[in-house]
One Martini backbone bead per residue (centre of mass of N, CA, C, O) as a GRO file, in nm:
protein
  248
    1UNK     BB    1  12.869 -10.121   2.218
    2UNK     BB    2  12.851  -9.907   1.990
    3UNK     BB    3  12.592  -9.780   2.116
    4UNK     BB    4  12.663  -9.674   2.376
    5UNK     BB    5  12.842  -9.507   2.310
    6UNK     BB    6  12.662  -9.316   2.115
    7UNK     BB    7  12.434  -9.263   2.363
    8UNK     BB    8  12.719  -9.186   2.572
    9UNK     BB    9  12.957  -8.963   2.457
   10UNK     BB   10  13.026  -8.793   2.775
   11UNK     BB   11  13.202  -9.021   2.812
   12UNK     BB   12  13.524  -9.123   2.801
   13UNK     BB   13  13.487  -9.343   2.616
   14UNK     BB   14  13.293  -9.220   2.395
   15UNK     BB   15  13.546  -9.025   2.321
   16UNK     BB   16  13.737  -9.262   2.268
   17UNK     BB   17  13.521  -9.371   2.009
   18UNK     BB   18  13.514  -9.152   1.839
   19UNK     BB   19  13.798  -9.073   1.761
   20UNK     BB   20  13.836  -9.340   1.608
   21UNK     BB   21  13.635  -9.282   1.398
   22UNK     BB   22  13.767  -9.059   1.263
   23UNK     BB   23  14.066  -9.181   1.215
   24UNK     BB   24  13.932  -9.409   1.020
   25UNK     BB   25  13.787  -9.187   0.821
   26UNK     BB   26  13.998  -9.091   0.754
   27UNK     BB   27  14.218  -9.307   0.658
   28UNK     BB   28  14.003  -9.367   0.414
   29UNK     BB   29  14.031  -9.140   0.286
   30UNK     BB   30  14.327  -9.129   0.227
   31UNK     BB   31  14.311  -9.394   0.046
   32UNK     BB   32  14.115  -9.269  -0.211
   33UNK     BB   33  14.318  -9.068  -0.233
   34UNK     BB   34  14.536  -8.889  -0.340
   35UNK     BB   35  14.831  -8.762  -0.269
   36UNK     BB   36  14.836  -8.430  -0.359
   37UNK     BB   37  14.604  -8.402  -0.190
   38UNK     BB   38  14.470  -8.219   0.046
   39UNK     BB   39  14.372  -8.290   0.364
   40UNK     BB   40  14.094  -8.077   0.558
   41UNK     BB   41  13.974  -8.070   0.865
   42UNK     BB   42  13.689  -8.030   1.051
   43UNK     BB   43  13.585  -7.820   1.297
   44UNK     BB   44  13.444  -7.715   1.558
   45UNK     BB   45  13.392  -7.349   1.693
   46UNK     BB   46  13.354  -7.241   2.000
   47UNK     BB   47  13.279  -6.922   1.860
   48UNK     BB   48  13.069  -7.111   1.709
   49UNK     BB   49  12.819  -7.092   1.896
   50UNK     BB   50  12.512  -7.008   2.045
   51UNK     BB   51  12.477  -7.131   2.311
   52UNK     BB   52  12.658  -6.990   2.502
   53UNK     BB   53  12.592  -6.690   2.521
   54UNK     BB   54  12.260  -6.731   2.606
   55UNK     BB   55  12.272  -6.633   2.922
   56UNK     BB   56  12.364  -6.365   2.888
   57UNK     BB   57  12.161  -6.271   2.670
   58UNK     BB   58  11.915  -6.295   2.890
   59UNK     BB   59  12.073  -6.123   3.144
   60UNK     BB   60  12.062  -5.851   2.979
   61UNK     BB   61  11.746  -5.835   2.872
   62UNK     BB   62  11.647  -5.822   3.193
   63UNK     BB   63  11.803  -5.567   3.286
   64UNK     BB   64  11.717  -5.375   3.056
   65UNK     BB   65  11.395  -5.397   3.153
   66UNK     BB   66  11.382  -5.328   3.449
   67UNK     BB   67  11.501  -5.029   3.403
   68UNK     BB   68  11.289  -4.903   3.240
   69UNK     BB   69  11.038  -4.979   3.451
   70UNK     BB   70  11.159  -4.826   3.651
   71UNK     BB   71  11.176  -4.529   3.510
   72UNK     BB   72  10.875  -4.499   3.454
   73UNK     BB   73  10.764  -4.543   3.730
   74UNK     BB   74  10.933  -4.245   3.807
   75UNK     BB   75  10.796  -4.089   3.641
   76UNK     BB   76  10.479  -4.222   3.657
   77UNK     BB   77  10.383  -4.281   3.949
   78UNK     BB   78  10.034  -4.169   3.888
   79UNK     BB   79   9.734  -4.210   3.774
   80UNK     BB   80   9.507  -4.012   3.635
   81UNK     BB   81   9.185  -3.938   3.568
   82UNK     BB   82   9.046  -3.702   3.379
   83UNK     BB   83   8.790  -3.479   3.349
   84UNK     BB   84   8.573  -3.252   3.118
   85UNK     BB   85   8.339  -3.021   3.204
   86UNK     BB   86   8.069  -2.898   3.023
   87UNK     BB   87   7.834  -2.651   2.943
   88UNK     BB   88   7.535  -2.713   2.923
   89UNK     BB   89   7.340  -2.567   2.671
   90UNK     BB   90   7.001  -2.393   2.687
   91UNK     BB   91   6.729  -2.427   2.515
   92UNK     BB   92   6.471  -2.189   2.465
   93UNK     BB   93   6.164  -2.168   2.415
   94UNK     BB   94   5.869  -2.034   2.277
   95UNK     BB   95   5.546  -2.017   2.350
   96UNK     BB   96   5.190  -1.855   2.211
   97UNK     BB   97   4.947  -1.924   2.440
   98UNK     BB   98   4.661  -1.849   2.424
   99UNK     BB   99   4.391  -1.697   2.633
  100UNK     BB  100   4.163  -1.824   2.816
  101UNK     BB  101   3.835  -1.800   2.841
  102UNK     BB  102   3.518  -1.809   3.085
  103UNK     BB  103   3.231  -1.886   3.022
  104UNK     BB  104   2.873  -1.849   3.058
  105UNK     BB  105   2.588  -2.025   3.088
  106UNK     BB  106   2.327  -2.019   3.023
  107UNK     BB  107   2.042  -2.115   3.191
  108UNK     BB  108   1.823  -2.281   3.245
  109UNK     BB  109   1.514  -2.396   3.217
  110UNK     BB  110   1.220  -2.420   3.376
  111UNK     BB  111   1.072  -2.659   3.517
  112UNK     BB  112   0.809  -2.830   3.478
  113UNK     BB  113   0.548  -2.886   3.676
  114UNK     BB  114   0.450  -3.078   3.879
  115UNK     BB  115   0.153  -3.286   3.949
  116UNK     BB  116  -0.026  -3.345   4.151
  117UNK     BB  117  -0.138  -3.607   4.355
  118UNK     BB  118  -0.446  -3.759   4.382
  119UNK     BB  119  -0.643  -3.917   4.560
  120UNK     BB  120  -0.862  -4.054   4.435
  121UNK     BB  121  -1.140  -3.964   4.210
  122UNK     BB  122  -1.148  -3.678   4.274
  123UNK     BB  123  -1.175  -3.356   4.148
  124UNK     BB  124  -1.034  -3.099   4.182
  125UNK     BB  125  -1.157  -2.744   4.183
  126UNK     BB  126  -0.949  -2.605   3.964
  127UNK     BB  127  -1.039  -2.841   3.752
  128UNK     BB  128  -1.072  -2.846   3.414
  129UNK     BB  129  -1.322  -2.969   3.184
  130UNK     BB  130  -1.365  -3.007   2.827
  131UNK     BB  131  -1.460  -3.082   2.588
  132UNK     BB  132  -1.504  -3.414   2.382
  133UNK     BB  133  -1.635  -3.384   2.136
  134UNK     BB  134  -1.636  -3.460   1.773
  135UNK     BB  135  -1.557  -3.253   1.493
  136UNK     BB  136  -1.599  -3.331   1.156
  137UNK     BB  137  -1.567  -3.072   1.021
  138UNK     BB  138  -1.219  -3.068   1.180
  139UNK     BB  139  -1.161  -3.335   0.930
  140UNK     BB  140  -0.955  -3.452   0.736
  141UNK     BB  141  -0.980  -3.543   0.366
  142UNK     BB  142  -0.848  -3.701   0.148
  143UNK     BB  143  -0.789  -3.664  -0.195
  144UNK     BB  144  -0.854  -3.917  -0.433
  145UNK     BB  145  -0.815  -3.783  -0.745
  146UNK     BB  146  -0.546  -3.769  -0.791
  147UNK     BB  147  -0.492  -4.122  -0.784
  148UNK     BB  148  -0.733  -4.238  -0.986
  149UNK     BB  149  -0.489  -4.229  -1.297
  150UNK     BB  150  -0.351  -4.464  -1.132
  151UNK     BB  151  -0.171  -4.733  -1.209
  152UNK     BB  152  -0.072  -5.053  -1.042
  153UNK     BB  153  -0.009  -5.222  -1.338
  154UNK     BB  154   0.192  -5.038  -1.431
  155UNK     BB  155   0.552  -5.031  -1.532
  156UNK     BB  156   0.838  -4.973  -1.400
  157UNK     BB  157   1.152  -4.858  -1.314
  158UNK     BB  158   1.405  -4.907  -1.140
  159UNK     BB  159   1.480  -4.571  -1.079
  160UNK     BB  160   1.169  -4.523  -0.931
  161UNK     BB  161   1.194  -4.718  -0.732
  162UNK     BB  162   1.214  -4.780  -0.370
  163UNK     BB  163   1.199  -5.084  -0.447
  164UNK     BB  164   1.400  -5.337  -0.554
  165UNK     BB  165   1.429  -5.600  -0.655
  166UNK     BB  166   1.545  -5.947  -0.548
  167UNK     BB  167   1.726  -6.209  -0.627
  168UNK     BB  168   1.641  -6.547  -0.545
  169UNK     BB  169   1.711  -6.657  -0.857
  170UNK     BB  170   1.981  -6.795  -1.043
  171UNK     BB  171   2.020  -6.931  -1.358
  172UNK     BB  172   2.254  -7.117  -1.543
  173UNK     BB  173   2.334  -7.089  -1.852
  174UNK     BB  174   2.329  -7.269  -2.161
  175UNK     BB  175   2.592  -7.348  -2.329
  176UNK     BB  176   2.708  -7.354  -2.639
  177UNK     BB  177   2.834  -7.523  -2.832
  178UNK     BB  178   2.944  -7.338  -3.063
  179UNK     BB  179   3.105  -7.180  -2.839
  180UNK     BB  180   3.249  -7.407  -2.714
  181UNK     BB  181   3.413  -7.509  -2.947
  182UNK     BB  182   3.529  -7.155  -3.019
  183UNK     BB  183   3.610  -7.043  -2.725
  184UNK     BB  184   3.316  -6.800  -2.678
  185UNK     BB  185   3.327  -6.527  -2.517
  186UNK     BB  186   3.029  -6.338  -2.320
  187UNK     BB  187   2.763  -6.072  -2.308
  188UNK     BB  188   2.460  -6.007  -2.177
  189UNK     BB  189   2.145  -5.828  -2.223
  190UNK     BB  190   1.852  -5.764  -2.000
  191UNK     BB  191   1.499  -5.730  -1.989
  192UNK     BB  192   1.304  -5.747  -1.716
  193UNK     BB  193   0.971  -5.832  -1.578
  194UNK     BB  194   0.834  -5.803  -1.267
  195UNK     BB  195   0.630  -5.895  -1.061
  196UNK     BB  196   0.415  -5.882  -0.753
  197UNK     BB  197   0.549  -6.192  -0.684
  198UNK     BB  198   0.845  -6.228  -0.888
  199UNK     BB  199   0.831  -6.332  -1.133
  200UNK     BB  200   0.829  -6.349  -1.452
  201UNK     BB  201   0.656  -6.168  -1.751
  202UNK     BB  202   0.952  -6.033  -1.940
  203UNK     BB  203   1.136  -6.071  -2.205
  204UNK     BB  204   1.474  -5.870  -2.320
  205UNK     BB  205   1.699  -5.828  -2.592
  206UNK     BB  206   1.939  -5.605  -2.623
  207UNK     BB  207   2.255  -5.722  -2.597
  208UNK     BB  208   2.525  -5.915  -2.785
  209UNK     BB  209   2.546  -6.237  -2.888
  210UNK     BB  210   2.356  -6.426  -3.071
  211UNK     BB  211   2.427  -6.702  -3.009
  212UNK     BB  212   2.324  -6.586  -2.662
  213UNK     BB  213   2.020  -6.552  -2.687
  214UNK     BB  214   1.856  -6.819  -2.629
  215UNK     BB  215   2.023  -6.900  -2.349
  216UNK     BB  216   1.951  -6.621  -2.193
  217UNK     BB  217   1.615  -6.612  -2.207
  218UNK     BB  218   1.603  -6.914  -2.104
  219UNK     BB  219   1.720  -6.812  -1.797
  220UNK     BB  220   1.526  -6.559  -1.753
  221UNK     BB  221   1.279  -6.750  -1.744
  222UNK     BB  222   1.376  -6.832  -1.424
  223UNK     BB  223   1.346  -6.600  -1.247
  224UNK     BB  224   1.396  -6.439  -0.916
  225UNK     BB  225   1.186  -6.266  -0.677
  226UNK     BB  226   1.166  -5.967  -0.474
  227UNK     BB  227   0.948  -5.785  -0.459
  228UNK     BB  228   0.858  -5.426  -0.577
  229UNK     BB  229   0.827  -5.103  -0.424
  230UNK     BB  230   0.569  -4.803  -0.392
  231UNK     BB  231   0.464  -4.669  -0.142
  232UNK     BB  232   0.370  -4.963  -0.020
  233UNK     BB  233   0.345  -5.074  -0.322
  234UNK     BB  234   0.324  -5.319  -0.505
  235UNK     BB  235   0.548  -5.359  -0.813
  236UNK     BB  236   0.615  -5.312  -1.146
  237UNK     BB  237   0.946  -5.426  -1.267
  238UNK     BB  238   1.204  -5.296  -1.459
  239UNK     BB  239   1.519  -5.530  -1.532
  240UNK     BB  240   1.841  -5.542  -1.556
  241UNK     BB  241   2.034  -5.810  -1.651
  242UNK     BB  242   2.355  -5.959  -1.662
  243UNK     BB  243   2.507  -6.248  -1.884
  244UNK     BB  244   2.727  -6.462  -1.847
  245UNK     BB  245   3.007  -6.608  -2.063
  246UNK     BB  246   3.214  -6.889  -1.924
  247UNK     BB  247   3.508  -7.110  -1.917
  248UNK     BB  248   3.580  -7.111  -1.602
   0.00000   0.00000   0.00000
């Protein structure tokens, strides 16, 4: 009964079950305290609610907006957008362009006659026929005796010859242990004779490393090439070849 009561406190009865639960709650505190202290009960003050001005003072400031907005309208009454063209400058470039002239060209040369054409084995009788004899005199003979004292066995420089020999075989020389143990690399460099076949038939040891010296030799007598020609004839020639020793 008294949730009911406190549910519906805006009822007759609800309010006068407020009513004594105040008067008992007094009644309470006053039992507690000395009789000298004066106890004083507060109530709500109806002109401190805040809920009260509420709609009054919504419907100031409601009327307040209206007013502004009709003033607006009545200054303002339409907005137009301008736009200001201004006049965009022209700016003139001037190019002096020489003036071209066109020349004539020579005429063409006059195309030489073409010869009629005669049916038959007949010789037209204006065409005359030279004699055709051939005259051993006035054929020229190369003197031999210059090219006699040339040796085409004798071996040429690289630099010297038409077509250098083209390596065609390089074998792989065998590292040294003894390189290869103290991890040590070089380059050596030979000097190889090709002969007319493409051969080694001899090899020279110019700078280089002397471990790597015996090793180099006997890869480079295993080299072939393609023959070096000189003025249309194979030739001997000396080739340098470098021969690198890496562990890599």
């Amino acid at each position: 009964m008294n949730l009911v009561q406190i549910r519906f406190g805006n009822t007759l009865s609800g309010q006068i079950y407020q009513a004594r639960q105040a008067q008992r709650e007094f009644q309470k505190r006053l039992s507690a305290q000395p009789c000298d202290v004066q106890i004083e009960t507060r109530a709500k003050k109806p002109d401190a609610d805040l809920k009260l001005p509420y709609w009054s003072n919504m419907m100031r400031a409601s009327l307040l907006n209206l007013i502004i907005f009709i003033a607006v309208f009545w200054l303002y009454p339409e907005y137009h957008p301008t736009v200001h063209l201004t006049k965009s400058v022209i700016k003139v470039q001037t190019v002096n362009i020489p003036e071209t002239s066109q020349q004539k060209r020579p005429p063409p040369p006059p195309r030489p006659q073409v010869p009629l054409a005669v049916e038959g084995d007949e010789v037209p009788e204006d065409v005359t026929i030279e004699s055709t004899e051939l005259d051993l005199d006035k054929i020229f003979i190369p003197n031999l005796a210059s090219t006699a004292g040339t040796d085409l066995d004798e071996p040429l420089d690289y630099m010297e010859i038409d077509y250098k020999p083209h390596p065609s075989r390089i074998v792989t020389p065998e590292y040294p242990a003894e390189a290869r143990k103290k991890r040590i690399e070089g380059k050596v460099t030979v000097k190889v004779l090709v002969d007319k076949i493409g051969n080694v038939e001899d090899v020279q040891f110019i700078h280089g490393p002397e471990m790597f010296r015996k090793a180099a030799l006997a890869a480079a007598w295993q080299f072939r090439f393609r023959p070096g020609k000189h003025q249309g004839e194979r030739r001997k020639v000396w080739m340098i070849m470098p021969i690198e020793f890496s562990l890599d």
